[in-house]
C-alpha positions as CSV (number, residue, x, y, z in Angstrom):
1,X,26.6,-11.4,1.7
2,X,28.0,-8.2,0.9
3,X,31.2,-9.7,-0.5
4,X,29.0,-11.9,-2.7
5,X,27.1,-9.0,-4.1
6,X,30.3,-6.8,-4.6
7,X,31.4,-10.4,-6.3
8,X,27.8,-10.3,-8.9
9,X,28.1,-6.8,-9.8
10,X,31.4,-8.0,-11.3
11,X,30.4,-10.9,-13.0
12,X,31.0,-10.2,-16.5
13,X,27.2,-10.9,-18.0
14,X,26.4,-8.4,-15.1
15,X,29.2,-5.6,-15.8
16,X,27.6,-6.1,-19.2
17,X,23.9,-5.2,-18.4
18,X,24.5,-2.8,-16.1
19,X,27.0,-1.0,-19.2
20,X,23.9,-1.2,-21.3
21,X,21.7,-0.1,-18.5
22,X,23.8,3.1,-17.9
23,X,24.1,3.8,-21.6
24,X,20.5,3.6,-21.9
25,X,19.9,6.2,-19.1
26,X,22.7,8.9,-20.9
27,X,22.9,10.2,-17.1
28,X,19.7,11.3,-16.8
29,X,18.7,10.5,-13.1
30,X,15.3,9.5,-14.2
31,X,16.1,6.9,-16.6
32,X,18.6,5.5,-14.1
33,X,15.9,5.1,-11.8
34,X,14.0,3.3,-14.8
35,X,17.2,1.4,-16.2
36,X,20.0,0.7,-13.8
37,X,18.0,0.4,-10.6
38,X,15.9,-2.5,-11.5
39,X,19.1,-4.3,-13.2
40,X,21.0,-3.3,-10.1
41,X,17.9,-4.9,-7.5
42,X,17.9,-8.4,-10.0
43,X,21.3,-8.6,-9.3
44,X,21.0,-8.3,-5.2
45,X,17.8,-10.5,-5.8
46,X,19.8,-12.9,-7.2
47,X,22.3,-13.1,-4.0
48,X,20.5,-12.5,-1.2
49,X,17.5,-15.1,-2.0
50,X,20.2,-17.7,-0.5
51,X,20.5,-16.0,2.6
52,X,17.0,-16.1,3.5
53,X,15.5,-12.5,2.4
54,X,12.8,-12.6,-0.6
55,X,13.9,-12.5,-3.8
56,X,11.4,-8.9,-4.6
57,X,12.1,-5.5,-3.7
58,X,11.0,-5.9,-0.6
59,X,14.1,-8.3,0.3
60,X,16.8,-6.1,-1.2
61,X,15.2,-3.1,0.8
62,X,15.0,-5.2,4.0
63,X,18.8,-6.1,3.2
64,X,19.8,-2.5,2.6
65,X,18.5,-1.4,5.8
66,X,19.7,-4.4,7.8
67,X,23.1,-3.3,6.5
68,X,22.9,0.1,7.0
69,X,22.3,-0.8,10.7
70,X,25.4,-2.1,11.0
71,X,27.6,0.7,9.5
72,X,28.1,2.7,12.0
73,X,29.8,-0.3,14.3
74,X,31.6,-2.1,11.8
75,X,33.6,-0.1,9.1
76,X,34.4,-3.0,7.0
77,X,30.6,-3.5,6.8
78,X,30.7,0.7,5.8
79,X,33.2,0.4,3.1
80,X,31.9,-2.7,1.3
81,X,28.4,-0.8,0.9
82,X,30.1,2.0,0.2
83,X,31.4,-0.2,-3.2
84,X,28.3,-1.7,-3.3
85,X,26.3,1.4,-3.7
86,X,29.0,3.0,-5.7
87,X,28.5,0.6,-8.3
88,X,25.2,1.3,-9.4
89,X,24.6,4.7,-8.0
90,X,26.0,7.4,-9.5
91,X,28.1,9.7,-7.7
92,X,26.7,12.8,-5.7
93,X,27.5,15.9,-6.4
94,X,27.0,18.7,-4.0
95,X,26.0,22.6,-5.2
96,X,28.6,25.3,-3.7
97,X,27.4,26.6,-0.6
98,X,24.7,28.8,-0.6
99,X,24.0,28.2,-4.3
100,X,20.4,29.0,-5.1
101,X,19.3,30.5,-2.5
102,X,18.6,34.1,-4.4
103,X,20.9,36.0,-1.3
104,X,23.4,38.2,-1.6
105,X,27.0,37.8,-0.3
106,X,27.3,39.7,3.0
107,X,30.5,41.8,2.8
């Protein structure tokens, strides 16, 4: 199932919303959430209806936490939703250590 949804995000009239998704969001983590996640969930909808989960939100949650499940026994399972996340979340980036928190270097 995860092969087949790696497989979807590819399609080319997929690629192409989620391009026009992502431009429409300019990075902003807000509109992703209100652009490319709900172009990102009809896609998974779309595959994992045949496998028996519901074809809402509800089934590609279920789905993602089924999956996550089995990550930590199976790293083939790990990297393909690795891929699969990578291609519609953006990537994380972490502040430096101790960033932020108003305190001063101890010397």
């Amino acid at each position: 199932v995860l092969a087949e949804g790696i497989k979807a995000f590819g399609a080319p009239e997929n690629a192409q919303r989620m391009e026009e998704a992502r431009d429409n969001a300019c990075n902003d983590m807000g509109k992703m959430l209100q652009f490319l996640l709900p172009v990102a969930t009809q896609i998974q909808q779309d595959v994992i209806k045949a496998y028996g989960f519901s074809s809402d939100g509800e089934g590609v949650l279920k789905f993602a936490r089924l999956i996550k499940s089995y990550e930590s026994q199976d790293p083939e399972i790990a990297s393909m939703s690795g891929k699969l996340k990578a291609m519609f979340l953006p990537p994380m980036t972490l502040p430096p250590h101790g960033a932020g928190t108003g305190g001063v270097a101890a010397s």
